[in-house]
Chimera marker file (.cmm) of the C-alpha trace (Angstrom):
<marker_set name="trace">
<marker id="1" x="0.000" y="0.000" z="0.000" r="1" g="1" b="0" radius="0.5"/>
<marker id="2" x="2.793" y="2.351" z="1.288" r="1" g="1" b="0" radius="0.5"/>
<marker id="3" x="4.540" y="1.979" z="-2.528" r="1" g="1" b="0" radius="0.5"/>
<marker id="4" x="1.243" y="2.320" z="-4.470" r="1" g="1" b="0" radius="0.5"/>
<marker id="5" x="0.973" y="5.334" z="-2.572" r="1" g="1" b="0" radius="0.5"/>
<marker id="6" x="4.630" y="6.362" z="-3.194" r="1" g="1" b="0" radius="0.5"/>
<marker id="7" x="3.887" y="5.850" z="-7.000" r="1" g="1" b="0" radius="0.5"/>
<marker id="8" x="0.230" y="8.271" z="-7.227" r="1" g="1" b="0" radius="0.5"/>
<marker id="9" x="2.716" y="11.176" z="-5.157" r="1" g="1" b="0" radius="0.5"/>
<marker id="10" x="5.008" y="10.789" z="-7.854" r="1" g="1" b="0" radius="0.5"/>
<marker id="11" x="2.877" y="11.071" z="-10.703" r="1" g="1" b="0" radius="0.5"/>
<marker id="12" x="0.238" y="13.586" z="-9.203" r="1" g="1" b="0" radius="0.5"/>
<marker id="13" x="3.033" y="16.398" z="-7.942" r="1" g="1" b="0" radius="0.5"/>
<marker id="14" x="3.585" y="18.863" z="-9.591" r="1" g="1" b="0" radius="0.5"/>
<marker id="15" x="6.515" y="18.910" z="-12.293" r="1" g="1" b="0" radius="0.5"/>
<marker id="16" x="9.662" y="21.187" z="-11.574" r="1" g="1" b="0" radius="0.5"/>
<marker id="17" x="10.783" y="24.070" z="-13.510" r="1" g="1" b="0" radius="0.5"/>
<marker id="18" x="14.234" y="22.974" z="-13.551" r="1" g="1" b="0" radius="0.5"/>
<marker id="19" x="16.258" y="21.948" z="-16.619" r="1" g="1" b="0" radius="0.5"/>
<marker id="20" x="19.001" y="19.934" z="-17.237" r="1" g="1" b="0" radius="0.5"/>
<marker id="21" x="22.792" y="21.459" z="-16.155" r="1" g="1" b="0" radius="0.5"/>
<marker id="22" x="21.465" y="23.818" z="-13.414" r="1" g="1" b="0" radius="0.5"/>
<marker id="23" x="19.140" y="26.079" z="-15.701" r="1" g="1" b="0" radius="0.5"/>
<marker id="24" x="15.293" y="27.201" z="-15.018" r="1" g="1" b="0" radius="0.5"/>
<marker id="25" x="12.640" y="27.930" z="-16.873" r="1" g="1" b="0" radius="0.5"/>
<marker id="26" x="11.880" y="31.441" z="-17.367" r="1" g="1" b="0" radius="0.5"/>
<marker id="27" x="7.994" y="32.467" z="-18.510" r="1" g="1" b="0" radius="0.5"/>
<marker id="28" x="7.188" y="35.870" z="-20.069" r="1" g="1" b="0" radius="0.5"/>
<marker id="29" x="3.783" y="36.981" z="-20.709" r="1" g="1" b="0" radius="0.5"/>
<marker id="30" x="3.050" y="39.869" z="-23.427" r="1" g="1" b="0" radius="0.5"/>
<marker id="31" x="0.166" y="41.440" z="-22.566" r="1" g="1" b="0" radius="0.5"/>
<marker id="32" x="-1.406" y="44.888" z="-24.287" r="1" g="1" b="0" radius="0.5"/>
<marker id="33" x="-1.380" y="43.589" z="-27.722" r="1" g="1" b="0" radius="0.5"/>
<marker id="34" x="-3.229" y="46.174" z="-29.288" r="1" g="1" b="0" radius="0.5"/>
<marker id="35" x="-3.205" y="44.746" z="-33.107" r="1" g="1" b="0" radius="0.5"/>
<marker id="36" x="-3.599" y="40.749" z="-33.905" r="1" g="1" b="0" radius="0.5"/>
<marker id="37" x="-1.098" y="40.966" z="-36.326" r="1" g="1" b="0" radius="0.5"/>
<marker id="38" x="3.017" y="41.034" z="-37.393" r="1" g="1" b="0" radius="0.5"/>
<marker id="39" x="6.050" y="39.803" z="-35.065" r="1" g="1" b="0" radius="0.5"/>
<marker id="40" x="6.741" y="39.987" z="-31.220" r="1" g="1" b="0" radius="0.5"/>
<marker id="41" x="11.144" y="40.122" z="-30.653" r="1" g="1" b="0" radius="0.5"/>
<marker id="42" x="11.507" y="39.521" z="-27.491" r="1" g="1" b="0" radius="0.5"/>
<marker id="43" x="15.520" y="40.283" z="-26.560" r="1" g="1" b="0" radius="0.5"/>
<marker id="44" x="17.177" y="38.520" z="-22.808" r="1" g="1" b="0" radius="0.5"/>
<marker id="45" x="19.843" y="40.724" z="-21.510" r="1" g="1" b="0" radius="0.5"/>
<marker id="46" x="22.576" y="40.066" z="-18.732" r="1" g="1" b="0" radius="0.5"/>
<marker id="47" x="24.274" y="42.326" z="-16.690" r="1" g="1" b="0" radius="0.5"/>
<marker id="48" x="26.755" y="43.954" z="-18.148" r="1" g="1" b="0" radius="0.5"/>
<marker id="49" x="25.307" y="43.538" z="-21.998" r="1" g="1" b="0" radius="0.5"/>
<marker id="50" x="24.291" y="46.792" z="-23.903" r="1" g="1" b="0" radius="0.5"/>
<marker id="51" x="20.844" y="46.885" z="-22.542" r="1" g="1" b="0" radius="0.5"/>
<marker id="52" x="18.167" y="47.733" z="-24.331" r="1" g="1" b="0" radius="0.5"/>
<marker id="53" x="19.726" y="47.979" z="-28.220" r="1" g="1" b="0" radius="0.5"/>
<marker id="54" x="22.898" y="45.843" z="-27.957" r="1" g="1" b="0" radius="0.5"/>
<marker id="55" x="23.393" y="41.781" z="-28.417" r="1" g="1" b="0" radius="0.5"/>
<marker id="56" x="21.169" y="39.515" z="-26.324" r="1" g="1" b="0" radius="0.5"/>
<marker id="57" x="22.115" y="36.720" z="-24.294" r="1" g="1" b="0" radius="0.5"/>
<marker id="58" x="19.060" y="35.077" z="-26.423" r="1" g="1" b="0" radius="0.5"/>
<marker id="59" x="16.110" y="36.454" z="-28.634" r="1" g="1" b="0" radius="0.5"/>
<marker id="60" x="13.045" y="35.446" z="-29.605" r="1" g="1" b="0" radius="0.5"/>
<marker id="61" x="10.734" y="35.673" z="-32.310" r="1" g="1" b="0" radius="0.5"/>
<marker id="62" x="7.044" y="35.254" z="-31.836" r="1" g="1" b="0" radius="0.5"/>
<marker id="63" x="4.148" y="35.831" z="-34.376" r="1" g="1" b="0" radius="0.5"/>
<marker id="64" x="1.337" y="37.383" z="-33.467" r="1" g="1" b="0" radius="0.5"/>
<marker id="65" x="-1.934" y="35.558" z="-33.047" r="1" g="1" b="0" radius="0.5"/>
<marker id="66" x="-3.344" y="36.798" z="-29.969" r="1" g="1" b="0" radius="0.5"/>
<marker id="67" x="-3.823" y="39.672" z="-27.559" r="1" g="1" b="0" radius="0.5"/>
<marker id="68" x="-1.238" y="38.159" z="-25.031" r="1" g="1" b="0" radius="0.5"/>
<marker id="69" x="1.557" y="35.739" z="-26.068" r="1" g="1" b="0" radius="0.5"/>
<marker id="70" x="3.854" y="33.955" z="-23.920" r="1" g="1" b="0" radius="0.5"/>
<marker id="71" x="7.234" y="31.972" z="-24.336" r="1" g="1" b="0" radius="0.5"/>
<marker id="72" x="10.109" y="30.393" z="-22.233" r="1" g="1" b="0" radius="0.5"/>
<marker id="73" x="13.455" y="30.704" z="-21.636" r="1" g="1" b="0" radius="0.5"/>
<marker id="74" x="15.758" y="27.753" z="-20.135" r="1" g="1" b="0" radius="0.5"/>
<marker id="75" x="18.237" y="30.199" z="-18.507" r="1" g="1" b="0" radius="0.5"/>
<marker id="76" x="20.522" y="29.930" z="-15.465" r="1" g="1" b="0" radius="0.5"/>
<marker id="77" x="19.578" y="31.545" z="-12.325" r="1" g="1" b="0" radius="0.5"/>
<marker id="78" x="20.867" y="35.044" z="-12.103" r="1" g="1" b="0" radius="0.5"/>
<marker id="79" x="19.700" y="38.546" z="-13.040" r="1" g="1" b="0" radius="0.5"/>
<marker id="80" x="18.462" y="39.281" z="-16.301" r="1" g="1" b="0" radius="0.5"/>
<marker id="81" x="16.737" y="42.228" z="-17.934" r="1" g="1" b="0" radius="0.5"/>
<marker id="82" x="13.879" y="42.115" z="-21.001" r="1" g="1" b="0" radius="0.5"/>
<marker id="83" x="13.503" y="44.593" z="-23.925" r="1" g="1" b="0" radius="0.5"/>
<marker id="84" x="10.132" y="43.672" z="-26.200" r="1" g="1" b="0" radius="0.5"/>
<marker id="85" x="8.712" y="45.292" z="-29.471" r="1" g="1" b="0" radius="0.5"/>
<marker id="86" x="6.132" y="44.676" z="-31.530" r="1" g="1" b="0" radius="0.5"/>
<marker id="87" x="6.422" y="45.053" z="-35.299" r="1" g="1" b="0" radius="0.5"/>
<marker id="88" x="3.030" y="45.701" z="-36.252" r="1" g="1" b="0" radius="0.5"/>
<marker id="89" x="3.716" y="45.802" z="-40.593" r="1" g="1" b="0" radius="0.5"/>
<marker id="90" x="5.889" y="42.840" z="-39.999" r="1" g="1" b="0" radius="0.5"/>
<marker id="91" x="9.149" y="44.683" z="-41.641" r="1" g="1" b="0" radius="0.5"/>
<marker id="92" x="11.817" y="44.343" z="-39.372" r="1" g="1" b="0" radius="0.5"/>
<marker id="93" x="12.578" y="46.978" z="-37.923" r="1" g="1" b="0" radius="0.5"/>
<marker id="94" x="11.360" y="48.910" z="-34.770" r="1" g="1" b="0" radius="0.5"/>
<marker id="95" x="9.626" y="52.139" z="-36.443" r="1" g="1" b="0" radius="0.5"/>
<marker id="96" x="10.513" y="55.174" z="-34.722" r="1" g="1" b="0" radius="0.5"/>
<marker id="97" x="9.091" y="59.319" z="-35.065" r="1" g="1" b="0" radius="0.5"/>
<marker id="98" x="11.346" y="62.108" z="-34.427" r="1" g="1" b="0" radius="0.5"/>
<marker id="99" x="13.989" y="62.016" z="-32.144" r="1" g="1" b="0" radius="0.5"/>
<marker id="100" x="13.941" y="57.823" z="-32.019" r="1" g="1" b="0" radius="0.5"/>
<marker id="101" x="10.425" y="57.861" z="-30.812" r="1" g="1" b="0" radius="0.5"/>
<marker id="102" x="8.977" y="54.736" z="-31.295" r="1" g="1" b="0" radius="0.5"/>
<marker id="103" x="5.627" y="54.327" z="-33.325" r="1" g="1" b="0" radius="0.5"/>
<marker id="104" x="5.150" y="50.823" z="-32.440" r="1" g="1" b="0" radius="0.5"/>
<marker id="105" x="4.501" y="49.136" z="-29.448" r="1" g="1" b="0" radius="0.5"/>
<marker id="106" x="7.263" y="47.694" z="-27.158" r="1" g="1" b="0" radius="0.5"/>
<marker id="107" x="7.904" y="47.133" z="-22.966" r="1" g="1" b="0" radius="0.5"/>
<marker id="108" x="10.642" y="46.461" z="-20.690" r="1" g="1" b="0" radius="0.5"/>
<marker id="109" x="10.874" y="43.925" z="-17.862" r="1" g="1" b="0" radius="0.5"/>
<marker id="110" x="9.348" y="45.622" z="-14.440" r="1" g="1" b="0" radius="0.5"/>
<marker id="111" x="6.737" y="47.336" z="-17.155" r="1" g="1" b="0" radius="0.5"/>
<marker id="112" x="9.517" y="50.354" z="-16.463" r="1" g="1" b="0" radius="0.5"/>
<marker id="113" x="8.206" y="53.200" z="-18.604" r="1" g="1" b="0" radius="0.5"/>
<marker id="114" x="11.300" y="55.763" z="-20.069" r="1" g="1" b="0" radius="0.5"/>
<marker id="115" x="10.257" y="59.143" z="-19.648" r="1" g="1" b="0" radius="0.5"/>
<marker id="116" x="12.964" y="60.529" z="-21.914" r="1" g="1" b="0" radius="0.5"/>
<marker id="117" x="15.569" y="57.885" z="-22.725" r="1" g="1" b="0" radius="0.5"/>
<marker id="118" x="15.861" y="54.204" z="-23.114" r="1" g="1" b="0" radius="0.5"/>
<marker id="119" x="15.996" y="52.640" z="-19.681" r="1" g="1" b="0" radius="0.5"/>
<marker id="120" x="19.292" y="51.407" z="-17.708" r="1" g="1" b="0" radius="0.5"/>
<marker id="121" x="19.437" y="47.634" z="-17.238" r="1" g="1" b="0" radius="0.5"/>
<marker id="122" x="19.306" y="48.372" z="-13.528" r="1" g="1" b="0" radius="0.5"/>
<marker id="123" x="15.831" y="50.101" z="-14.065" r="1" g="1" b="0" radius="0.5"/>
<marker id="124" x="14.846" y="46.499" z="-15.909" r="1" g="1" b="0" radius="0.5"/>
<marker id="125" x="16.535" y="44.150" z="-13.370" r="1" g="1" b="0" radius="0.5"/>
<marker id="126" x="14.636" y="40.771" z="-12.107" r="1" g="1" b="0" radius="0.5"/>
<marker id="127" x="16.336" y="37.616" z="-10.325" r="1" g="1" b="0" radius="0.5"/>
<marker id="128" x="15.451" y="34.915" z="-11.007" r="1" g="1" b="0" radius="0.5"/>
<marker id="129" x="15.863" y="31.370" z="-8.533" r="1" g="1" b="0" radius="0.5"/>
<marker id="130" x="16.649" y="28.050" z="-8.861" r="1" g="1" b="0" radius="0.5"/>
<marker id="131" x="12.835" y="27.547" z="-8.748" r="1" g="1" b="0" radius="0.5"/>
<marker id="132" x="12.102" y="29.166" z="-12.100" r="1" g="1" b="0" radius="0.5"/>
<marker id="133" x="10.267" y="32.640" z="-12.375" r="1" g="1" b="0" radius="0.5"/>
<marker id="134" x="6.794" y="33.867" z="-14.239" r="1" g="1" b="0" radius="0.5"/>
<marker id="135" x="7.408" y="37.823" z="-15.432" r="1" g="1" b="0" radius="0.5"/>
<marker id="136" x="4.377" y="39.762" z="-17.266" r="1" g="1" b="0" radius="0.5"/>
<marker id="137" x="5.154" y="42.724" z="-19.271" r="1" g="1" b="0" radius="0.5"/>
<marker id="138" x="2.522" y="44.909" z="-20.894" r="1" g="1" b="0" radius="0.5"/>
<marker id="139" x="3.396" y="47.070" z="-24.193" r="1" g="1" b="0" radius="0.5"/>
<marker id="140" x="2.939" y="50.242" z="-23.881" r="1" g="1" b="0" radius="0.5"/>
<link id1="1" id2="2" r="1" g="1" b="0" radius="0.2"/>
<link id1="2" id2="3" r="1" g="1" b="0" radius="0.2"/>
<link id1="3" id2="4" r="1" g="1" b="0" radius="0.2"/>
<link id1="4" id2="5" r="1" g="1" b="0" radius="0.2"/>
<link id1="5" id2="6" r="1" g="1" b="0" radius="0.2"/>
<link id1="6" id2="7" r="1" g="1" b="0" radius="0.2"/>
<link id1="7" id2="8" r="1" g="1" b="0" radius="0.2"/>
<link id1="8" id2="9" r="1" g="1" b="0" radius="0.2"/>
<link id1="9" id2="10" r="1" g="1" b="0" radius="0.2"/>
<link id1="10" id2="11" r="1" g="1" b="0" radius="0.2"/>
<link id1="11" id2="12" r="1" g="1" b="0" radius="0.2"/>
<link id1="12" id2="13" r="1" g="1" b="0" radius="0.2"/>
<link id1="13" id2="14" r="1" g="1" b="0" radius="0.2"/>
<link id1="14" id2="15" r="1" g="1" b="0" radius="0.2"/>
<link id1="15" id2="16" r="1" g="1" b="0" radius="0.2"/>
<link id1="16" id2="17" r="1" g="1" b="0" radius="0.2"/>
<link id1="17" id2="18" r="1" g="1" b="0" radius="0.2"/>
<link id1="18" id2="19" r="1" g="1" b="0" radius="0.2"/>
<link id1="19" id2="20" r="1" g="1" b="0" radius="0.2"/>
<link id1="20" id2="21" r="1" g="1" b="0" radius="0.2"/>
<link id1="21" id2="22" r="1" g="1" b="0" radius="0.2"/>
<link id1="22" id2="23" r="1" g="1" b="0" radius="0.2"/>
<link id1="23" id2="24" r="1" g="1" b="0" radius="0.2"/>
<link id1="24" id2="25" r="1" g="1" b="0" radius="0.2"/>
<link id1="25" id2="26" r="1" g="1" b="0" radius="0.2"/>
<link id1="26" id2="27" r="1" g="1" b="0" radius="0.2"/>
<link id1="27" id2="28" r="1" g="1" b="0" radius="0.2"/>
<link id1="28" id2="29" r="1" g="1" b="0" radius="0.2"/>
<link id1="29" id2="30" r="1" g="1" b="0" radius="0.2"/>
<link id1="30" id2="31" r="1" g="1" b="0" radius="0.2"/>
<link id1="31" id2="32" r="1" g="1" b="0" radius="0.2"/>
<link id1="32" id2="33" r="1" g="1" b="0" radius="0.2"/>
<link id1="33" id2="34" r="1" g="1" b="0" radius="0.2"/>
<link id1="34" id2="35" r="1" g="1" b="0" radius="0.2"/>
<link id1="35" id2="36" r="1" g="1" b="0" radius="0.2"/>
<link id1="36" id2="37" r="1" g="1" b="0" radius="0.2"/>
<link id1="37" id2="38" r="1" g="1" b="0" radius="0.2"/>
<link id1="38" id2="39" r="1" g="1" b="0" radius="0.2"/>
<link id1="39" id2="40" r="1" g="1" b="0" radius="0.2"/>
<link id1="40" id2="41" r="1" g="1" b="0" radius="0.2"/>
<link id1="41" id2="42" r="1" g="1" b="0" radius="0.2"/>
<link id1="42" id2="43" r="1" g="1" b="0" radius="0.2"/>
<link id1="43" id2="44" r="1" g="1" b="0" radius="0.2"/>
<link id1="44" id2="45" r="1" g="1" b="0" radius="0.2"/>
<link id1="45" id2="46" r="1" g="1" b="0" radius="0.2"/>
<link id1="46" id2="47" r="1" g="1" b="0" radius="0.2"/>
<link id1="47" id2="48" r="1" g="1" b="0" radius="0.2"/>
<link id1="48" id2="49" r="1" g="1" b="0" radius="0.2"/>
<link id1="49" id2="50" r="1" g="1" b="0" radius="0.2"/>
<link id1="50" id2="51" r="1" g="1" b="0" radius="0.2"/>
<link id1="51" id2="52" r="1" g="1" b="0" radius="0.2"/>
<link id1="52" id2="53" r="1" g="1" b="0" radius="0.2"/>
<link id1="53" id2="54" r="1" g="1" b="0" radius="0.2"/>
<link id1="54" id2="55" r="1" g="1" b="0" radius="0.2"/>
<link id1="55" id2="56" r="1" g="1" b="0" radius="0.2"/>
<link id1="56" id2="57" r="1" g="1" b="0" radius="0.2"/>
<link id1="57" id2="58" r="1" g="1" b="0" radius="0.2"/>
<link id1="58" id2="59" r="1" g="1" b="0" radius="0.2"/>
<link id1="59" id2="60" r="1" g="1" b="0" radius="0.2"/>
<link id1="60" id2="61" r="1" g="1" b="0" radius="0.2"/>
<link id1="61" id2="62" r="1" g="1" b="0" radius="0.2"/>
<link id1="62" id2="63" r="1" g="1" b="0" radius="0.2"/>
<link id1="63" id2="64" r="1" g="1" b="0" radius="0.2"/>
<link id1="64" id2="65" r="1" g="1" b="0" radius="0.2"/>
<link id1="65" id2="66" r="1" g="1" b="0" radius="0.2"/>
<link id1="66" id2="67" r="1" g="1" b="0" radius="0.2"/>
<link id1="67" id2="68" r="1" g="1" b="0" radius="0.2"/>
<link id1="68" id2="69" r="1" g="1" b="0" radius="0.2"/>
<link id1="69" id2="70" r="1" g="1" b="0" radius="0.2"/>
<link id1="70" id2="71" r="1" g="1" b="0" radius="0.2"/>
<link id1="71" id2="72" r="1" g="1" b="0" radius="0.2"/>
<link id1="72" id2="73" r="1" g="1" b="0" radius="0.2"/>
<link id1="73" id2="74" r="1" g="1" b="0" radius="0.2"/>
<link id1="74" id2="75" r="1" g="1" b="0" radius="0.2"/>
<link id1="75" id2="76" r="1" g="1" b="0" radius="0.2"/>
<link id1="76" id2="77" r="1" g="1" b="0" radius="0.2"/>
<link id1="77" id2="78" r="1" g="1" b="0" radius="0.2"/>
<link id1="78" id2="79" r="1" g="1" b="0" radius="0.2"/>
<link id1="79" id2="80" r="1" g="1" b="0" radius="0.2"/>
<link id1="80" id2="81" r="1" g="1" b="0" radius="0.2"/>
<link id1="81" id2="82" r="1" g="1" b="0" radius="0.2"/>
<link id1="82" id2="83" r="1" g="1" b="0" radius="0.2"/>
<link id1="83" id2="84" r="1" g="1" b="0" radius="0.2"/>
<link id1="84" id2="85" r="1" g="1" b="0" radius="0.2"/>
<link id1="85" id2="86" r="1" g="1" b="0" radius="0.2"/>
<link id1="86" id2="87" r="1" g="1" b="0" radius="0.2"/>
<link id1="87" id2="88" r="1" g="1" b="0" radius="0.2"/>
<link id1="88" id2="89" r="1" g="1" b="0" radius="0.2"/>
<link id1="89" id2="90" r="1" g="1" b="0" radius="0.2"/>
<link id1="90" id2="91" r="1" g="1" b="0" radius="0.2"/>
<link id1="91" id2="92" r="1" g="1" b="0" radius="0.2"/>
<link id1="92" id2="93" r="1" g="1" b="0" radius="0.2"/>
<link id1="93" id2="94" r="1" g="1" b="0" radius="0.2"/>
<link id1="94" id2="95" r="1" g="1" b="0" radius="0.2"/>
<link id1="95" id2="96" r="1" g="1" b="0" radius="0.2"/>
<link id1="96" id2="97" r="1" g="1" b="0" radius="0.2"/>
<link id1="97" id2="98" r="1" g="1" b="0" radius="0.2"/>
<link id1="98" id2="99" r="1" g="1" b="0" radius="0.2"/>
<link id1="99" id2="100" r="1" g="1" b="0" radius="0.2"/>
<link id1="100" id2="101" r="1" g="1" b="0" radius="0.2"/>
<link id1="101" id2="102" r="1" g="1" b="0" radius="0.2"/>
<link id1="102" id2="103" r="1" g="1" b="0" radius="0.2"/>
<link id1="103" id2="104" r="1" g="1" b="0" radius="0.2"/>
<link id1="104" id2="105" r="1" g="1" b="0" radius="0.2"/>
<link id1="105" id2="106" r="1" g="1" b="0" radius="0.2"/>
<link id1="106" id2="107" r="1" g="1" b="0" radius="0.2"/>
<link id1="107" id2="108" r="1" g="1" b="0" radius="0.2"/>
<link id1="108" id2="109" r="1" g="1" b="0" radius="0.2"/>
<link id1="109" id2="110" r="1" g="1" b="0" radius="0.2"/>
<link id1="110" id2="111" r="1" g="1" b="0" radius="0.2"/>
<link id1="111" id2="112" r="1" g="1" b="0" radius="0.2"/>
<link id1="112" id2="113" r="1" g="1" b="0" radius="0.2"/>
<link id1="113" id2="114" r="1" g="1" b="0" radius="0.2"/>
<link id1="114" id2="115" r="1" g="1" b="0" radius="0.2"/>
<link id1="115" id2="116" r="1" g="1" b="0" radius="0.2"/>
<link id1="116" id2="117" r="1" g="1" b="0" radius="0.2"/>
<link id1="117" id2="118" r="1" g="1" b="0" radius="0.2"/>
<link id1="118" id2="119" r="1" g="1" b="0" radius="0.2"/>
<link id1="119" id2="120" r="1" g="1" b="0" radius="0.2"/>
<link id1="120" id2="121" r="1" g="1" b="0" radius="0.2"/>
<link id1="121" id2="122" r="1" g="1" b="0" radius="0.2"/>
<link id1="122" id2="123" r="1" g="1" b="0" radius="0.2"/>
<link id1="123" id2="124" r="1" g="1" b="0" radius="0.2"/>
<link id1="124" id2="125" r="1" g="1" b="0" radius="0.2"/>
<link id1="125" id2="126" r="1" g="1" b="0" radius="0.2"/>
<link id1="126" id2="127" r="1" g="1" b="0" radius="0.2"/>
<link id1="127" id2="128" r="1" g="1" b="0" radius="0.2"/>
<link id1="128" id2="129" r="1" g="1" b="0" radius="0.2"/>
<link id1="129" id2="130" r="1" g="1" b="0" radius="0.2"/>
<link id1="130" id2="131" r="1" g="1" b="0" radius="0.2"/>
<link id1="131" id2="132" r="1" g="1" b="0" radius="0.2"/>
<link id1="132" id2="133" r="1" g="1" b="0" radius="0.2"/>
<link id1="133" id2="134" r="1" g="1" b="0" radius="0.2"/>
<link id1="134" id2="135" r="1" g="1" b="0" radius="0.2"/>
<link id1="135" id2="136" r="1" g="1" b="0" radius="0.2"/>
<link id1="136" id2="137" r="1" g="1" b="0" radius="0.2"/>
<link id1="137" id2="138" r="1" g="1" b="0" radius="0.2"/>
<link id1="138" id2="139" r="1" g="1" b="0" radius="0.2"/>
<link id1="139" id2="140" r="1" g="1" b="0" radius="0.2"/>
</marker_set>
């Protein structure tokens, strides 16, 4: 009884967000998708990277079918900073007004909001454990 008992725990926990060789899972959640249509890049930063507009640790590429979107990241745990965009005509490129402005949606980890320049990868900072992490960022 004690083993058949042993077994149902096993299969009825829940599963663990870790990966194989010491990395997590990391969720993000685009929310505020204000046009069902074109390409999400979604850009993972490290410390000491040129947050928000220079190489990523990793990007990704998501279309558009939805008013939210979500994807996940098998990263190490550590700090880490997000910089999204939306390319609503789908030509790939972030399309900006006068002065760099953009025209087309995008977000930041912490849903930071730059008041006059792009933010600091401090102002975008989020930890994230050996348990895994769940981050929701809203364009704006």
């Amino acid at each position: 009884m004690l083993i058949l008992l042993s077994l149902l725990n096993l299969f009825l926990s829940p599963p663990t967000p870790s990966t194989p060789n010491g990395k997590t899972n990391l969720r993000v959640d685009i929310q505020n998708v204000r046009v069902v249509k074109g390409t999400v890049y979604i850009a993972l930063f490290t410390p000491g990277k040129d947050f928000p507009e220079g190489k990523p640790l990793e990007g990704k590429k998501l279309y558009v079918g939805s008013k939210s979107l979500h994807t996940t990241f098998s990263v190490e745990p550590g700090d880490y900073a997000i910089a999204v965009y939306h390319d609503e005509n789908d030509n790939g490129k972030m399309d900006t007004r006068m002065f760099g402005i953009p025209k087309e949606p995008y977000g930041f980890s912490n849903n930071f909001k730059p008041v006059m320049s792009a933010p600091k990868f401090s102002d975008c900072q989020f930890s994230v454990g050996d348990g895994g992490k769940s981050i929701s960022i809203k364009l704006i």
